[in-house]
Backbone as CSV, one residue per row, in Angstrom:
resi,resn,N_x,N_y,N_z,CA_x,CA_y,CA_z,C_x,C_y,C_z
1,UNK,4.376,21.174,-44.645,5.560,21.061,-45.496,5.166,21.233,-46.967
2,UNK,4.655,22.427,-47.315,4.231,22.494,-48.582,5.045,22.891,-49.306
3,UNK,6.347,22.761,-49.671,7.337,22.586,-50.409,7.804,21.166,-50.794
4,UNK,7.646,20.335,-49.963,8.324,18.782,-50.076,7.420,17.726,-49.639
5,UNK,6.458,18.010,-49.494,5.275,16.850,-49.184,4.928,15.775,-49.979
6,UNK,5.500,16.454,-51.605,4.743,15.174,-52.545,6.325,14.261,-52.927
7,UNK,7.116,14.311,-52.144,8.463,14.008,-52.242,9.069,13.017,-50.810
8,UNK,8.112,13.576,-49.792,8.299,13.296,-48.442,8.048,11.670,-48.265
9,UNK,9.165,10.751,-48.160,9.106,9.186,-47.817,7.672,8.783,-46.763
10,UNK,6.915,8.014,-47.061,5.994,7.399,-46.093,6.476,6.863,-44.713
11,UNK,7.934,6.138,-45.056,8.480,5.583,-43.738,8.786,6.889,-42.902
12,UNK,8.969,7.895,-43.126,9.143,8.885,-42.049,7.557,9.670,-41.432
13,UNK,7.171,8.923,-42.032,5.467,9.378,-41.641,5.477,9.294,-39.719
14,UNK,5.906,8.491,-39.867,5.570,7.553,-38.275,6.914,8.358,-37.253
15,UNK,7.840,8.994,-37.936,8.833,9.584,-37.021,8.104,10.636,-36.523
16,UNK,7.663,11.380,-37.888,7.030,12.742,-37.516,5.908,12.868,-36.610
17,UNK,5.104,11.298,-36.679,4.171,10.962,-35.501,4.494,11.365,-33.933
18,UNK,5.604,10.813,-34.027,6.271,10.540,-32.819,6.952,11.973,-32.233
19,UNK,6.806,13.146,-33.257,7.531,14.443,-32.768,6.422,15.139,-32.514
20,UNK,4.938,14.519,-32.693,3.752,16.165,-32.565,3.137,15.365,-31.199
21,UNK,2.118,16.312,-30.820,1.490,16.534,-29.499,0.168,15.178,-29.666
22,UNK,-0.592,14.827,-29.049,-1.653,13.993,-28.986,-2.677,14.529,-29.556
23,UNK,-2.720,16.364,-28.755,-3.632,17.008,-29.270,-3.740,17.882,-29.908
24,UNK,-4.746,18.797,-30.257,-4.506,20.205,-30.663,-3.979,21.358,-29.292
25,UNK,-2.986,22.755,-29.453,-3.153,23.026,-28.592,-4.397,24.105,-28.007
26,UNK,-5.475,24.068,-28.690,-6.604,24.634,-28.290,-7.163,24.113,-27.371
27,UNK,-7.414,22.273,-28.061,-8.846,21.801,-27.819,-8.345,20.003,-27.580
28,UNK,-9.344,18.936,-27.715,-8.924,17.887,-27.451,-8.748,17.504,-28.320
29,UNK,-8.930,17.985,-29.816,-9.031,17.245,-31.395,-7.559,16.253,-31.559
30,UNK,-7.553,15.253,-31.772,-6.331,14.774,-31.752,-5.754,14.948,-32.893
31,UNK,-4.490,14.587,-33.088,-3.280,15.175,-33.903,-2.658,14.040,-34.507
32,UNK,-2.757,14.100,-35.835,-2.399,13.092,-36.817,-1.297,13.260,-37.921
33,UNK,-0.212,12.793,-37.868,0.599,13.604,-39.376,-0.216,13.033,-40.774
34,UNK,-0.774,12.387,-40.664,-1.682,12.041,-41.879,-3.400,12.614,-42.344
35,UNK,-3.406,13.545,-41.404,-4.724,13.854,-41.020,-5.277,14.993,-41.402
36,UNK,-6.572,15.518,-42.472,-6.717,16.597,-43.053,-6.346,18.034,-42.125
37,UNK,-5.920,18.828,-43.034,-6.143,19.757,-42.316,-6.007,20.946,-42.902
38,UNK,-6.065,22.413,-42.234,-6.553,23.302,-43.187,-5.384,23.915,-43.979
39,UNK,-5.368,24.567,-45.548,-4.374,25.118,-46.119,-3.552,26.138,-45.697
40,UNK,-4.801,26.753,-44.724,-4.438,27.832,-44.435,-2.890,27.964,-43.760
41,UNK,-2.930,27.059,-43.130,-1.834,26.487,-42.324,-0.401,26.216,-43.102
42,UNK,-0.383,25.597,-44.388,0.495,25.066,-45.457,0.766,26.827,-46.165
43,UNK,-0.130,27.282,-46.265,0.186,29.070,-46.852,1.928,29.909,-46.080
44,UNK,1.087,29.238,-44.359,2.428,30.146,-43.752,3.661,29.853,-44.100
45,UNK,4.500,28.531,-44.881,5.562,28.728,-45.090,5.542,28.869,-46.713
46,UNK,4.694,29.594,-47.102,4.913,29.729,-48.754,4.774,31.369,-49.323
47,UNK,3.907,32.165,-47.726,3.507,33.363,-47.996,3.507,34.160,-46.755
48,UNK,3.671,35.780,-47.011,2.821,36.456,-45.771,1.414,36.725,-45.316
49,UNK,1.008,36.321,-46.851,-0.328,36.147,-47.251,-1.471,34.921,-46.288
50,UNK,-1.088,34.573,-44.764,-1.654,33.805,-44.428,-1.953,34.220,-42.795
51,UNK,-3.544,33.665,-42.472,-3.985,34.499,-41.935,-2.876,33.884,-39.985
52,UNK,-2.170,32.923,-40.357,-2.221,32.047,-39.533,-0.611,32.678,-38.880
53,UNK,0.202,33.673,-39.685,0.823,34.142,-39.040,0.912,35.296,-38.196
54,UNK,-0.839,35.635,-37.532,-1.003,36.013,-36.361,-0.057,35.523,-34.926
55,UNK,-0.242,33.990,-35.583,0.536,32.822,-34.256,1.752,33.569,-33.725
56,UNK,2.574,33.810,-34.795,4.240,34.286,-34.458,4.295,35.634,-34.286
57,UNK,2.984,36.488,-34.824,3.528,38.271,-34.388,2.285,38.690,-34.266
58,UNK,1.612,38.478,-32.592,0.451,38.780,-32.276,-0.117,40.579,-32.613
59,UNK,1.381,41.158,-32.348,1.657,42.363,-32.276,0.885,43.219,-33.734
60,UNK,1.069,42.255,-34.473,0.951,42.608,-35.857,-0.693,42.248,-36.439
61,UNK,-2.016,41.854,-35.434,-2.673,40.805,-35.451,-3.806,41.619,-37.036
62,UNK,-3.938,43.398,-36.690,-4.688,44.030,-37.342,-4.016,43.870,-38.655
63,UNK,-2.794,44.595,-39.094,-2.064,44.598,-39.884,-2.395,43.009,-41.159
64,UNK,-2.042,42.101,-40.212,-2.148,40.587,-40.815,-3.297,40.368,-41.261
65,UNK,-4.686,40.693,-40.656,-5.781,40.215,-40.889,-6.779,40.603,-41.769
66,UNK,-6.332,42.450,-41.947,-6.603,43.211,-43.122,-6.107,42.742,-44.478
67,UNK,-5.152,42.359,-44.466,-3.846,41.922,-45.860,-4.121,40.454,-46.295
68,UNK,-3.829,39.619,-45.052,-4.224,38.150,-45.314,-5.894,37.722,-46.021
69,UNK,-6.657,38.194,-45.225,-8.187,37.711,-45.253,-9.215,38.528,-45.503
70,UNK,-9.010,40.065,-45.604,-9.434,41.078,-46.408,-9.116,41.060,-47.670
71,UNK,-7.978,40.777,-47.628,-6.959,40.751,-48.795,-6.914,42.600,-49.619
72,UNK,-6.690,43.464,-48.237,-6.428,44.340,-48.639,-8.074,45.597,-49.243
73,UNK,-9.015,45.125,-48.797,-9.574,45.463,-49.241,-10.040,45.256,-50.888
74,UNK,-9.561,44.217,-51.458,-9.349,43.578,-52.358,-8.244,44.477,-53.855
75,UNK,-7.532,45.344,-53.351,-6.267,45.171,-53.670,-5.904,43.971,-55.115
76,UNK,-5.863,44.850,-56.117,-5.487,43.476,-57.000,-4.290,42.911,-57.000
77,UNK,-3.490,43.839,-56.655,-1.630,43.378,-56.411,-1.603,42.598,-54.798
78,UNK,-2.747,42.501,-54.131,-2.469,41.689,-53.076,-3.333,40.397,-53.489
79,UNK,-4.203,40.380,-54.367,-5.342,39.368,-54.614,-4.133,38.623,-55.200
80,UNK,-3.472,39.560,-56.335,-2.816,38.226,-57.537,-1.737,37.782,-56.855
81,UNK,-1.407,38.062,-55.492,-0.064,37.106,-54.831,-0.627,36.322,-53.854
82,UNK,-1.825,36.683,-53.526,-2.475,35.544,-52.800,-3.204,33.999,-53.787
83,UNK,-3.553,34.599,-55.107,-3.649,33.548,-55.708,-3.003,32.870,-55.985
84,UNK,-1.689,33.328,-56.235,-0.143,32.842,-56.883,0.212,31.472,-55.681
85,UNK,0.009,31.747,-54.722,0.783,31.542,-54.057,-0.175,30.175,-53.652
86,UNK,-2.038,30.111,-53.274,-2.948,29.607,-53.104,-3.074,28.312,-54.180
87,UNK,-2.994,28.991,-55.459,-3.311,27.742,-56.949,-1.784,26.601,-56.487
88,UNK,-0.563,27.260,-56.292,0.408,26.654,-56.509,0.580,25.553,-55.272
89,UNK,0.016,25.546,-54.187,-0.676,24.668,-53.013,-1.330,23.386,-53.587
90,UNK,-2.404,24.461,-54.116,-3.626,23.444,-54.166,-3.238,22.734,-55.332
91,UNK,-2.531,23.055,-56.868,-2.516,22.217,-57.208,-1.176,21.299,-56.906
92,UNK,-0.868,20.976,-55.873,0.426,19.774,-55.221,-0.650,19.094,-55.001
93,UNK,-1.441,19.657,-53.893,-2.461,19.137,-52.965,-3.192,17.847,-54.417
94,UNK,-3.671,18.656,-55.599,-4.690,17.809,-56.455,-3.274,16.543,-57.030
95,UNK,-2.091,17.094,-57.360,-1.973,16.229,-57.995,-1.187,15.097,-57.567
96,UNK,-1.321,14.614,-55.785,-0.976,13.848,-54.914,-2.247,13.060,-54.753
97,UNK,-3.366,13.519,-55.288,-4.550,12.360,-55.625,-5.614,12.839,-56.460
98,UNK,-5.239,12.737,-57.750,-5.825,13.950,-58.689,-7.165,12.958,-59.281
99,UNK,-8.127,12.218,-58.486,-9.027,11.626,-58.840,-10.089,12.243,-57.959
100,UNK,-9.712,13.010,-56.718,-10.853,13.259,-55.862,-10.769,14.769,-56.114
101,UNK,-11.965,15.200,-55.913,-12.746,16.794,-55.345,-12.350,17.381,-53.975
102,UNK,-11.260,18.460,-54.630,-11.012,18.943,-53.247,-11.962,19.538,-51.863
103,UNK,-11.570,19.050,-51.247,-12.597,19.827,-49.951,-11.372,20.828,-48.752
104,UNK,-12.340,22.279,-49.240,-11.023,22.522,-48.079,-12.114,23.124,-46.927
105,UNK,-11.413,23.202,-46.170,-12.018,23.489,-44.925,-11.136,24.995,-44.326
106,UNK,-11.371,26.184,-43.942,-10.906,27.434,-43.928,-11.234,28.150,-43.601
107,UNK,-11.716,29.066,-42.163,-12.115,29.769,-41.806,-11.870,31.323,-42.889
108,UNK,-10.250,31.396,-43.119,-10.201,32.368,-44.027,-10.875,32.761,-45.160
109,UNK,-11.353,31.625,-45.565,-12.285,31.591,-46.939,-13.143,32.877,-46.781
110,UNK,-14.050,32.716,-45.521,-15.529,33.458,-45.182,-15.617,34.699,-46.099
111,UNK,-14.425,35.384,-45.677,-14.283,36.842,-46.466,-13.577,36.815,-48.180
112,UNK,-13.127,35.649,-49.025,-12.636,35.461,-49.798,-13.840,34.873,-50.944
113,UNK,-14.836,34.884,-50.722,-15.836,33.658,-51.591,-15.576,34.664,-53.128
114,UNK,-15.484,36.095,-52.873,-15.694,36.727,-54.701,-14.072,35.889,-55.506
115,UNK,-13.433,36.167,-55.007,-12.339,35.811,-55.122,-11.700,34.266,-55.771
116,UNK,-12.528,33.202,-54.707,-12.262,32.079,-54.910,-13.476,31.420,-56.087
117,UNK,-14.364,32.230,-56.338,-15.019,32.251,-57.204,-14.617,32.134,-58.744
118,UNK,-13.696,33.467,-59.175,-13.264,33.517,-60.131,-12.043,32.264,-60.532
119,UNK,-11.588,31.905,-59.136,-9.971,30.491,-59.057,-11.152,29.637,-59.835
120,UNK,-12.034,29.120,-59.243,-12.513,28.038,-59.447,-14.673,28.263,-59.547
121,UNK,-14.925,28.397,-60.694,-16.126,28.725,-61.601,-17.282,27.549,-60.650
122,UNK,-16.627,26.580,-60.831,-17.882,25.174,-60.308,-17.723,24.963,-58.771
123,UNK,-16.910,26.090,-57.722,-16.798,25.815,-56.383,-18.334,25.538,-55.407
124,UNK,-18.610,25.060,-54.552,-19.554,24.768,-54.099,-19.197,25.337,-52.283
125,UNK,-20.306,25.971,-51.532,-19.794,26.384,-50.567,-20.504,26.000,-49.415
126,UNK,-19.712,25.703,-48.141,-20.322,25.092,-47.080,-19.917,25.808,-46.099
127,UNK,-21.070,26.747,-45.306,-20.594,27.587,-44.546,-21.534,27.404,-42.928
128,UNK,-20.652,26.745,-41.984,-21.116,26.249,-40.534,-20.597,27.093,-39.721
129,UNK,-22.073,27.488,-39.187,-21.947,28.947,-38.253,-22.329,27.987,-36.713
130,UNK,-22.049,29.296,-35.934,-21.974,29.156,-34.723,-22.660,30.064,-33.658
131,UNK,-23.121,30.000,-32.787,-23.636,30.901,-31.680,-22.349,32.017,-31.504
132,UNK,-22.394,33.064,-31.642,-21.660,34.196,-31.458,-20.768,34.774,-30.390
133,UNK,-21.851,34.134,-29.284,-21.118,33.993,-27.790,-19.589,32.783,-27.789
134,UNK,-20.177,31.942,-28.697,-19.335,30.541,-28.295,-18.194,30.781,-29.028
135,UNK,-18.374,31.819,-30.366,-17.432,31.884,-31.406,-16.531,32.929,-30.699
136,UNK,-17.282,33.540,-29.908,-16.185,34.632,-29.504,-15.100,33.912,-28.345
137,UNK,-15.321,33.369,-26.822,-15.062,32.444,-26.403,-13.645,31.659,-27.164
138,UNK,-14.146,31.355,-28.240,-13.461,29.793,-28.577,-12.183,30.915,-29.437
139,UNK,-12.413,32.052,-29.935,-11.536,32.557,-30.699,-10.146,33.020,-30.039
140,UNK,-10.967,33.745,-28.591,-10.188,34.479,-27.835,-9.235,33.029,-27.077
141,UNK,-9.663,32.515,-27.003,-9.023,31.146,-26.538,-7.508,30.743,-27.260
142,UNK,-8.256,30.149,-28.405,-7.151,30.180,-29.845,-6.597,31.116,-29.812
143,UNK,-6.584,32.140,-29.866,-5.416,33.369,-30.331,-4.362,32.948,-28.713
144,UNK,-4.569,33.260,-27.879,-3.858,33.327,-26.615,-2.917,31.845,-26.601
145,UNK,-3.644,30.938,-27.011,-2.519,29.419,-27.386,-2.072,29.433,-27.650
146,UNK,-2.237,29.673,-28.845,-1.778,29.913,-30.463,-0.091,31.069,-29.894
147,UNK,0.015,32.368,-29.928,0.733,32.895,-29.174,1.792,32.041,-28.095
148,UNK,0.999,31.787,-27.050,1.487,31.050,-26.020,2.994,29.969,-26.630
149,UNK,2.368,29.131,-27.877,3.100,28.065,-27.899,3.867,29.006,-29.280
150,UNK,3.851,29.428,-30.373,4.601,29.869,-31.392,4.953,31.434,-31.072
151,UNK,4.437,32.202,-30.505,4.664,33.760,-30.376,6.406,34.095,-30.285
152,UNK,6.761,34.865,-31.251,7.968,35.560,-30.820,7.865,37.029,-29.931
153,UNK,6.557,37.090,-29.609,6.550,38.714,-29.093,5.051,38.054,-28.202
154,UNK,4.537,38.857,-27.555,2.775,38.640,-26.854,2.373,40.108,-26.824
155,UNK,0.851,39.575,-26.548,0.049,40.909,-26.457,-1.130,40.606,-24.925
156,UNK,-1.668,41.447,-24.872,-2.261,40.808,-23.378,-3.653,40.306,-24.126
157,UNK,-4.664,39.796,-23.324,-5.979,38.997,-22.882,-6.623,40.190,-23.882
158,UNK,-6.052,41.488,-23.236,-7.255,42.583,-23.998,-7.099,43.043,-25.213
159,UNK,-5.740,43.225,-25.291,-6.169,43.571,-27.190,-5.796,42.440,-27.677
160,UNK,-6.154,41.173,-27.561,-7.326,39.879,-28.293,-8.385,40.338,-28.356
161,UNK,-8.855,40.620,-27.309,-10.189,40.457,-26.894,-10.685,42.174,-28.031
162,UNK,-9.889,42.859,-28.055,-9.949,44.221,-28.380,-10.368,43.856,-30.568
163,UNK,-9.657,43.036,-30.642,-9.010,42.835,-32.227,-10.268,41.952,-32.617
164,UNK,-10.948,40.599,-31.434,-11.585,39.882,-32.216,-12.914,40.972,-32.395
165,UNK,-13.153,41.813,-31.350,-14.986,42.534,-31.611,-14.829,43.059,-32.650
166,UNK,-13.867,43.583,-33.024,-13.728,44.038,-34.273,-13.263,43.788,-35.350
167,UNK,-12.689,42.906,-35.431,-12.224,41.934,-36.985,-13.329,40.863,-36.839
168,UNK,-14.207,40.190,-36.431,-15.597,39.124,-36.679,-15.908,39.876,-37.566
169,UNK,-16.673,40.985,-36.993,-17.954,41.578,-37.520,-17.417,42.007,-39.599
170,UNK,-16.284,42.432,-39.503,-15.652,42.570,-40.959,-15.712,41.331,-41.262
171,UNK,-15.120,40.420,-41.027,-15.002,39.065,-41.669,-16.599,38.596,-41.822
172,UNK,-17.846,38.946,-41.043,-19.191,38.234,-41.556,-19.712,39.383,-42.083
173,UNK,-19.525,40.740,-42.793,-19.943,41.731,-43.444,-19.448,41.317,-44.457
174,UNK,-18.112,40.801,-45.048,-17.608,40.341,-45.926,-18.530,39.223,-46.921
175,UNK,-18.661,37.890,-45.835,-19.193,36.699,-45.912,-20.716,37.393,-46.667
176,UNK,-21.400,38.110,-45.743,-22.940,38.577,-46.279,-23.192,39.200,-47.324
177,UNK,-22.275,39.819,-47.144,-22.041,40.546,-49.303,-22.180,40.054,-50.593
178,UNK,-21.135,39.058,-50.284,-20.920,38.409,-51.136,-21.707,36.865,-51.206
179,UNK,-22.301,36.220,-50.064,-22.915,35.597,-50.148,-24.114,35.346,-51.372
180,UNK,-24.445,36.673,-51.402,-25.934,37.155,-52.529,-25.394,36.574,-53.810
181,UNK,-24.134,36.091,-54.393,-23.665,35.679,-55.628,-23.688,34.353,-56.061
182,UNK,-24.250,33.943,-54.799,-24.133,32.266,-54.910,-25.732,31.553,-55.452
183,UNK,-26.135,30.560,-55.698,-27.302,29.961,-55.846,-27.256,28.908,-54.853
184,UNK,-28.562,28.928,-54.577,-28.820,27.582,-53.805,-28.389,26.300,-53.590
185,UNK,-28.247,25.952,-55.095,-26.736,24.879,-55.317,-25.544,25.316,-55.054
186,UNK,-25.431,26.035,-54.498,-23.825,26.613,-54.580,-23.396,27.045,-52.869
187,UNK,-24.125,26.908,-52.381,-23.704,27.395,-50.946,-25.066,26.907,-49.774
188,UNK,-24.778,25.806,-48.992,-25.229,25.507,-47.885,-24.503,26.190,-46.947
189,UNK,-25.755,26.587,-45.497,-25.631,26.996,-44.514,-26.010,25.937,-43.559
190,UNK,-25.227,25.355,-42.304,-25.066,24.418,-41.426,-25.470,25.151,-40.227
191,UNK,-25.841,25.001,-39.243,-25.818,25.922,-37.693,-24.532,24.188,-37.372
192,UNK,-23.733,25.354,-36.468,-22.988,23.899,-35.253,-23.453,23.095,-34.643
193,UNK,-24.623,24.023,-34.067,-25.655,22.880,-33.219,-26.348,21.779,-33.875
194,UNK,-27.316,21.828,-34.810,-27.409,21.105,-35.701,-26.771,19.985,-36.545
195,UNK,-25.302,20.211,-36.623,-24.234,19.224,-37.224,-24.261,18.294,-36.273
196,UNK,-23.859,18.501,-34.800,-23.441,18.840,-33.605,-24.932,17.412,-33.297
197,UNK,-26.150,17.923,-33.096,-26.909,17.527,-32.569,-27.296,16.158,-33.761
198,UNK,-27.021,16.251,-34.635,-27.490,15.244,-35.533,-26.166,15.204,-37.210
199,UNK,-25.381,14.871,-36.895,-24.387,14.875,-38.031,-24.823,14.345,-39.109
200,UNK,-25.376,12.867,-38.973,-26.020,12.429,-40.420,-26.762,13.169,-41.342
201,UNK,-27.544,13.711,-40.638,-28.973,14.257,-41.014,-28.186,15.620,-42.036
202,UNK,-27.627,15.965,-41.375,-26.295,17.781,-41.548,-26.128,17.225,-42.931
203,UNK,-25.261,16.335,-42.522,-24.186,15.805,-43.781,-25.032,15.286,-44.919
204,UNK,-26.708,14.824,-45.104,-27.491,14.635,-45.840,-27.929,15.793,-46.842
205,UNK,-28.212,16.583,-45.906,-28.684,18.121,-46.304,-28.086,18.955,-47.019
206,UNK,-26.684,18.829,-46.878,-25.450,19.867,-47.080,-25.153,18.718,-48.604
207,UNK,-24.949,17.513,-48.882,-25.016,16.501,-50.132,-26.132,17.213,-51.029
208,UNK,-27.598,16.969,-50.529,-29.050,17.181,-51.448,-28.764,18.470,-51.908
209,UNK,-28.632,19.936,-50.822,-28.204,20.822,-51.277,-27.446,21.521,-52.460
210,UNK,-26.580,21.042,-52.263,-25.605,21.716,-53.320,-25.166,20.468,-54.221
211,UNK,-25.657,19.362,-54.515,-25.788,18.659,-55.280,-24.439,17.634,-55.828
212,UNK,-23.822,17.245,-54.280,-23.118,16.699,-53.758,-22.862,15.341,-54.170
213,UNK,-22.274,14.216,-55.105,-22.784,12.628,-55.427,-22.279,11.805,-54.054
214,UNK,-22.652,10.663,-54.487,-22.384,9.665,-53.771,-22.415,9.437,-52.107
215,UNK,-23.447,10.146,-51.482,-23.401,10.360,-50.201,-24.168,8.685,-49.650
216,UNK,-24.588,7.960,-50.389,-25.109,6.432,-49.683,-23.441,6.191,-50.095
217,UNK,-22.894,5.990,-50.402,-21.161,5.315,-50.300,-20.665,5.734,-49.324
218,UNK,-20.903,7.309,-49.002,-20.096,7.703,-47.829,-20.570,7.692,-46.506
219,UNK,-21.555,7.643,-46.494,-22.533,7.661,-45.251,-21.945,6.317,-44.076
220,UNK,-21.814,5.165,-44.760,-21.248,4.466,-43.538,-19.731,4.484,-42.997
221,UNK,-18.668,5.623,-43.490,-17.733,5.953,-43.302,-17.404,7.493,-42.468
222,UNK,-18.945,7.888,-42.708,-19.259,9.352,-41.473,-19.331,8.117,-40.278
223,UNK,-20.804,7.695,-40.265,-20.859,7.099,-39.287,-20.011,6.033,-38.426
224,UNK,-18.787,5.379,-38.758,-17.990,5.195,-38.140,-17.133,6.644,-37.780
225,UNK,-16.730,7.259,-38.305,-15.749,8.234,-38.161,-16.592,8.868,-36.657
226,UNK,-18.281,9.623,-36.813,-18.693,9.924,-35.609,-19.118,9.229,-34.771
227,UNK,-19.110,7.699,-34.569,-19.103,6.921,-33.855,-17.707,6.939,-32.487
228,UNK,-16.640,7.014,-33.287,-15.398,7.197,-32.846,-14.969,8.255,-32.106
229,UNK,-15.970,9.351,-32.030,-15.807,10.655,-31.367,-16.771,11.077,-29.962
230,UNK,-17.323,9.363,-30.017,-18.262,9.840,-28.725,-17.804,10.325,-27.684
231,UNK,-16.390,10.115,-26.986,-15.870,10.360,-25.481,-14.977,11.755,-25.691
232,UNK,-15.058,12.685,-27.009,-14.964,13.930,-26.767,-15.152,14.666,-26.046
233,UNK,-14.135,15.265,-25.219,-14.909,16.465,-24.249,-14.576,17.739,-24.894
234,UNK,-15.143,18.462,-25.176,-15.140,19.989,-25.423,-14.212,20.814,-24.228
235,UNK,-14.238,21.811,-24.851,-13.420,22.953,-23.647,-15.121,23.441,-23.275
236,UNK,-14.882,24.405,-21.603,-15.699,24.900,-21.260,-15.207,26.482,-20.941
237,UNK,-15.832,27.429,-22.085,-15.047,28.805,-21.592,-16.103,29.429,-21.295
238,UNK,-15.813,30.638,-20.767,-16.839,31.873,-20.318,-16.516,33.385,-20.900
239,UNK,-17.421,34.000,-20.974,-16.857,35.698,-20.632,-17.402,36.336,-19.958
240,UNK,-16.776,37.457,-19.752,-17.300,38.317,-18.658,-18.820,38.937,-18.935
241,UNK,-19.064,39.615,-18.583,-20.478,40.322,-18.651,-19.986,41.215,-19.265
242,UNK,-18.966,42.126,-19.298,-18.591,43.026,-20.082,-18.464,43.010,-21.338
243,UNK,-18.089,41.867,-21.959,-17.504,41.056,-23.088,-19.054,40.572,-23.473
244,UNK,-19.896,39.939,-22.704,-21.004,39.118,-23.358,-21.742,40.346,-23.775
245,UNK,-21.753,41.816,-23.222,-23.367,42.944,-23.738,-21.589,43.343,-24.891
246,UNK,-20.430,43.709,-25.010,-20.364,44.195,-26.104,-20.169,43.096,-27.188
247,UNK,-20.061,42.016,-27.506,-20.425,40.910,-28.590,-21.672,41.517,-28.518
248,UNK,-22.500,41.537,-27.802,-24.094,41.317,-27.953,-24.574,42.903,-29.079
249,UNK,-24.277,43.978,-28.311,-23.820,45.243,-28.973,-23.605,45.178,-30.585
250,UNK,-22.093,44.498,-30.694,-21.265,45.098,-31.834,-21.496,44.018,-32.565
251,UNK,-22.071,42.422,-32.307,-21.966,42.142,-33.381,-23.690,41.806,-33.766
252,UNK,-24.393,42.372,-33.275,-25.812,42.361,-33.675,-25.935,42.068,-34.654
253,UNK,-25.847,42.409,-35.967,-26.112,41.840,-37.426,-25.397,40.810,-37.627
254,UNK,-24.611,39.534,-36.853,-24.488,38.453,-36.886,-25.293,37.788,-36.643
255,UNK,-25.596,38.333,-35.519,-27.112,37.820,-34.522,-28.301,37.147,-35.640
256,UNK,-28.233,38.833,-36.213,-29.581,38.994,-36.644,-29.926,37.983,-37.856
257,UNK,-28.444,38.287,-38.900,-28.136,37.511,-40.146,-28.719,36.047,-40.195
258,UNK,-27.534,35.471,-39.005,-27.853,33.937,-39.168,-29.232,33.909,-37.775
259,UNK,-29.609,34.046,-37.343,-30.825,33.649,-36.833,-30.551,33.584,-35.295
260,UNK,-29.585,33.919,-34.538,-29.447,33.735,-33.046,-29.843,34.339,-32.106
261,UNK,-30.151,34.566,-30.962,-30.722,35.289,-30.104,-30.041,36.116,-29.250
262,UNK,-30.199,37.302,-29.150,-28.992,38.126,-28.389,-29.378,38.188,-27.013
263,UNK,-28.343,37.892,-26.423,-28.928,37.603,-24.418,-27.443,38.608,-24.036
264,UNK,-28.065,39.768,-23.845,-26.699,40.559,-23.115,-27.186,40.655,-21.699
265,UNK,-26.448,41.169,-21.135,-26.142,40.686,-19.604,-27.461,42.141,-18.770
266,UNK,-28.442,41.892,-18.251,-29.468,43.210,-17.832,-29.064,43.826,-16.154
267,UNK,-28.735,45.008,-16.245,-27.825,45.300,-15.213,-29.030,45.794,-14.250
């Protein structure tokens, strides 16, 4: 509700509770009306400019994803309405608690860092990658939900499957480009597994890194928070063999970039 949020009564907090799902419809993450979550999401009713209205016109998925999160090839008449539209968010977002440091969390970002650079001079960047197999998996998943529950139109299993081999690899050619602009203070790299396998330790690293304050204040407020997440179950997806040698194939310089091992299927 990023039009009326900083206006929106607290006592109706608990109605709106009572109208959403338990969970996400991907995954088991549970579902909070009070509960962070990404802008990207708050964009779709302010712009076309958002990558998230794939959901409602799957049909449209190339079209959207070039414009939204390419941003056109960077297009300055598409940059300056994506900013327009981005600053005027974020600053509701700051000035509903204009004492803290925003943290956003955004897959869209990946391909946007030159961009969000110039918004904001002192940004700091935290970028948590994933095994390639799992990312593909978990994407093709999401899109087909995603659809499922908001779609005014559908597309089949395959051109998902068709759109993600080939929109990743742009979106982390993007990310690698522009990556080279950052300093060491300025951009930590996370693996999932790693967060995953040891969160404290992550969340230490990713603080020292980029030169993060107050992480002994926050540290016993991770650790309850991942305390609370022990009886998570994950989804368990697969792909075909067909699907695992062309990820393995096409997105090789993901592979190679962040450090993963390519296991395509040996016939």
């Amino acid at each position: 509700m990023p039009h009326d949020f900083l206006v929106f009564p607290d006592k109706l907090l608990g109605r709106m509770q009572e109208m959403l799902p338990q969970t996400r419809l991907m995954d088991n993450v549970a579902v909070s009306a009070d509960a962070p979550w990404e802008e990207e999401m708050a964009l779709v009713s302010l712009s076309r400019l958002s990558f998230y209205h794939v959901s409602f016109f799957p049909r449209e998925v190339e079209g959207i994803f070039r414009e939204a999160v390419l941003l056109n090839g960077g297009d300055e008449e598409t940059i300056e309405r994506w900013q327009r539209h981005y600053l005027y968010f974020l600053k509701k977002v700051q000035l509903a608690d204009p004492d803290r440091r925003l943290l956003l969390k955004n897959p869209a970002n990946t391909a946007r860092i030159s961009v969000l650079r110039k918004l904001f001079p002192k940004a700091k960047f935290i970028h948590i990658h994933r095994d390639p197999y799992r990312v593909f998996t978990s994407t093709v998943h999401l899109y087909l939900k995603a659809q499922e529950a908001w779609g005014l139109h559908a597309v089949d299993r395959d051109h998902v499957v068709r759109h993600i081999l080939e929109s990743y690899p742009q979106l982390m050619t993007a990310y690698f480009e522009q990556r080279g602009a950052l300093g060491e203070d300025e951009l930590v790299e996370v693996s999932f597994h790693d967060l995953q396998q040891d969160p404290m330790r992550a969340l230490a690293t990713i603080y020292r890194q980029i030169g993060l304050e107050h992480y002994d204040a926050a540290a016993p407020l991770f650790s309850r928070y991942i305390e609370g997440q022990q009886n998570y179950s994950k989804n368990v997806l697969s792909l075909s063999d067909w699907e695992r040698n062309e990820v393995s194939r096409r997105w090789r310089q993901v592979f190679d970039e962040l450090g993963y091992a390519v296991r395509p299927v040996q016939n």
